[in-house]
Residue, then its C-alpha position, 0 to 999 in steps of 0.5 A: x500278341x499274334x505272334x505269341x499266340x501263334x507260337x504257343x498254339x504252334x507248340x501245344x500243336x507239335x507236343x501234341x504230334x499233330x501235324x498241320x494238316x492233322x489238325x487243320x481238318x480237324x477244325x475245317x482249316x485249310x492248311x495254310x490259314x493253320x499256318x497263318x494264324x501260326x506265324x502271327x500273319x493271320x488274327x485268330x477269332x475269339x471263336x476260332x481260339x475258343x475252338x482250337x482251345x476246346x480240341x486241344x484241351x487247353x485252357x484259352x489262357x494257355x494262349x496268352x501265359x507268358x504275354x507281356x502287358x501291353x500299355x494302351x495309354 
């Protein structure tokens, strides 16, 4: 799941031309916790999503459109 967030969230950043450190400061990240939560190393928090969501205007689903369900048992 953190891999396809951090790609959609990759992908919106680049159609939006905004590079890594355009957007990072914006939203008082460092460049490589951006990068992070881009490659799925780092788990974005709720709150830090909901921020992202908010500056770029999109919807938090945007983040999850195209996830496969996952069955927890």
């Amino acid at each position: 799941m953190d891999l396809h967030v951090g790609d959609r969230l990759r992908q919106l950043r680049e159609r939006l031309r905004l590079s890594e450190a355009m957007l990072a400061g914006e939203l008082a990240l460092s460049t490589r916790q951006l990068r992070n939560y881009e490659r799925g190393e780092n788990q974005l928090s709720v709150r830090t999503l909901y921020r992202i969501s908010r500056h770029l205007g999109a919807p938090i689903g945007y983040f999850f459109e195209g996830l496969s369900p996952v069955n927890d048992g």
